[in-house]
C-alpha positions as a printed Julia matrix, in Angstrom:
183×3 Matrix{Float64}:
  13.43  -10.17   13.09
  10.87   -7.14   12.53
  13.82   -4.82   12.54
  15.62   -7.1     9.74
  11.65   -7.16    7.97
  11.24   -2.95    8.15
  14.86   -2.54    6.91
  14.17   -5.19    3.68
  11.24   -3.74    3.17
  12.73   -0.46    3.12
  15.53   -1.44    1.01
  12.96   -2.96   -1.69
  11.13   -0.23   -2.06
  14.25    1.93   -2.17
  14.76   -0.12   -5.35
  11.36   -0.14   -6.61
  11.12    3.63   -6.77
  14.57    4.16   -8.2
  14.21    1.35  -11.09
  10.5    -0.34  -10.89
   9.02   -3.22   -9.31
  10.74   -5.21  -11.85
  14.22   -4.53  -10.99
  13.45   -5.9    -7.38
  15.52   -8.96   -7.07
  16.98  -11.18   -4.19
  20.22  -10.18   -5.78
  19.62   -6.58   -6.27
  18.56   -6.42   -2.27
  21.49   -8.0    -0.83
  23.47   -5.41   -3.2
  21.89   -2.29   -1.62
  21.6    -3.42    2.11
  25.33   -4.47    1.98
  25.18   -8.23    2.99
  25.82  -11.12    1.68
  23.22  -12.69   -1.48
  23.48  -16.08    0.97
  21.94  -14.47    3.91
  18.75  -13.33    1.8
  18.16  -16.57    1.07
  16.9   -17.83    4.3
  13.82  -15.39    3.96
  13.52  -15.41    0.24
  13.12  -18.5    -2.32
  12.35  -16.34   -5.22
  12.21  -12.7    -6.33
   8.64  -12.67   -5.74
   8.54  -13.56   -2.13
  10.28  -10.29   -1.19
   6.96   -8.11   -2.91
   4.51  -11.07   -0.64
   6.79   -9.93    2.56
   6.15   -6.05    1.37
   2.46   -6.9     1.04
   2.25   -8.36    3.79
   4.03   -5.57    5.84
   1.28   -3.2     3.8
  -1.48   -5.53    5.55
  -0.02   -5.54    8.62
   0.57   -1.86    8.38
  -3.34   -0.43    7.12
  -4.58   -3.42    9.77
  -2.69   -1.22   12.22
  -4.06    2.13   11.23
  -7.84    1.29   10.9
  -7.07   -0.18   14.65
  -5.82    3.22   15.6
  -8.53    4.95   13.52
 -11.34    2.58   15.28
 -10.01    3.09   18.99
 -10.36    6.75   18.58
 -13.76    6.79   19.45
 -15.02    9.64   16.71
 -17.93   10.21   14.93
 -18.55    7.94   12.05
 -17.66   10.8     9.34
 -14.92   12.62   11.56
 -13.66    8.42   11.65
 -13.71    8.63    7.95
 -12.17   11.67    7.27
  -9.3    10.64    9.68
  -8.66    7.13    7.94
  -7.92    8.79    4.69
  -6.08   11.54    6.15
  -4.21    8.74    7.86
  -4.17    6.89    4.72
  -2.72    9.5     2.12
  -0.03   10.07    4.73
   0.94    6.78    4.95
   1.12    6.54    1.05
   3.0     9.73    0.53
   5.62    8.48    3.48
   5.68    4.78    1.5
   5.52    5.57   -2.0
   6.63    2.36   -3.16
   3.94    0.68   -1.96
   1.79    2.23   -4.46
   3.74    1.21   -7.16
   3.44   -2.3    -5.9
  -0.41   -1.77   -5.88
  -0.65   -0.54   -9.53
   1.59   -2.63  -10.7
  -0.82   -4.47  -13.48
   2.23   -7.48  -14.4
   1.86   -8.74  -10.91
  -1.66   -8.89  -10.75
  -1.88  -10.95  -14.13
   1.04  -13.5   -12.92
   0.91  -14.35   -9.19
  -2.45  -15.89   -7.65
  -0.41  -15.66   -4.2
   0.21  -11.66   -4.55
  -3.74  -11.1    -5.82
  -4.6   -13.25   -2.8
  -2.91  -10.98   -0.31
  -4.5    -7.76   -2.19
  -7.65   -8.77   -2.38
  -7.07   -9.81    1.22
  -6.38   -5.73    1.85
  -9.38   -4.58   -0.36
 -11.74   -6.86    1.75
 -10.61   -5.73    4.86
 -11.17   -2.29    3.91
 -14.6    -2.73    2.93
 -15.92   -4.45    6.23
 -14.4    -1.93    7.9
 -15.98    0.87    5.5
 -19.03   -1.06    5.72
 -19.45   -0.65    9.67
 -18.57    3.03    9.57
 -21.15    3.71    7.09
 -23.43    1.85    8.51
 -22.52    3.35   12.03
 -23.22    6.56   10.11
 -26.77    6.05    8.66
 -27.5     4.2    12.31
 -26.93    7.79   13.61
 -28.79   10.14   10.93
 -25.06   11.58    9.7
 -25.02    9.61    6.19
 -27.67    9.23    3.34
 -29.65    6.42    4.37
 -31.04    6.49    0.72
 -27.88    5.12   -0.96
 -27.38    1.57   -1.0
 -23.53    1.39    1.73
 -22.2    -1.09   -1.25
 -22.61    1.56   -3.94
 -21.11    4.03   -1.08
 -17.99    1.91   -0.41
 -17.26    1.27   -3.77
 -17.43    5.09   -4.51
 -15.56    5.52   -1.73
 -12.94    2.93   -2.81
 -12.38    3.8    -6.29
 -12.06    7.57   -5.49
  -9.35    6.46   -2.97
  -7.68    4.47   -5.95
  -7.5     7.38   -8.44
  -6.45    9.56   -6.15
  -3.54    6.87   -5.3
  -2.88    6.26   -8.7
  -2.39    9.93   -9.61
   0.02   10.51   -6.37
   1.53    7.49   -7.67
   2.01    9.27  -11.24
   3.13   12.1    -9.92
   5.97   10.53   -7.96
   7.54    8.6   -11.02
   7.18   12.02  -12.64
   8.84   13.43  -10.1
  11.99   10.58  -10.43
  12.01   10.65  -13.92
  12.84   14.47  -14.0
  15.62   13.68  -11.41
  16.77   11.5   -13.65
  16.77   13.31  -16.38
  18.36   16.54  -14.93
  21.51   14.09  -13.43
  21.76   12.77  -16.84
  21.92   15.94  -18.18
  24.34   17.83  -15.66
């Protein structure tokens, strides 16, 4: 089954980055992995449930790398710096998940898809919260600076510098486009 799971997800965001979120439909799937609409349907009610599966393959996924972060036993800021090293690979490998991310329509319609995000931002922040505080515990961080206003610096830096990759890579797919169209 998690072989069936990475190849879906796969697929989907295959699709996303090629047409948009949008375009990512039970129908649409089946089309590009080559089976059968019917056999979609035993994982998928509605169009929808495939972005929750993607999501939660994204949890499942950052979950994973914080673990492997964690049980490295570094420093507090070397732990840091290697998250978001770790972090901005993982993004530039799975592109599409960023366009899921900053995707505002789904935010504004689906409680169950802000649910699962907000799931991911919170899990982030306990775990930036215990590094930081690791790191003032130890004299390598500012204890002046409140570790909320820290994280959320942290956090929104991380975001722009998401969104911009993400900006960058429908730039980069819309001049594709354009130069196939144009050949």
């Amino acid at each position: 089954m998690e072989s069936k799971k990475a190849e879906m997800v796969e697929a989907a965001g295959r699709i996303i980055l090629e047409s948009g979120v949008n375009a990512l439909t039970i129908e649409e799937l089946a089309f590009r992995m080559e089976i059968p609409h019917s056999e979609l349907l035993i994982y998928f009610e509605k169009d929808k449930d495939i972005l929750k599966m993607m999501l939660f393959s994204l949890d499942n996924e950052i979950q994973q790398l914080i673990h492997d972060v964690v049980s490295s036993t570094q420093l507090p800021e070397e732990e840091l710096n290697s998250l978001f090293k770790n972090l901005y690979k993982f993004f530039d490998q799975k592109p599409y998940y960023l366009s899921i991310i900053f995707a505002a329509e789904l935010m504004e319609n689906d409680s169950d898809i802000q649910a699962i995000l907000l799931r991911i931002k919170t899990a982030a922040e306990i775990y930036l919260f215990e590094v930081i505080n690791q790191g003032k515990q130890e004299k390598l961080f500012n204890n002046a600076t409140r570790t909320k206003s820290i994280v959320n610096k942290i956090l929104v830096s991380f975001r722009v510098l998401m969104n911009e990759q993400q900006i960058s890579i429908k730039l980069v797919r819309d001049l594709e486009i354009q130069r196939g169209i144009n050949e």
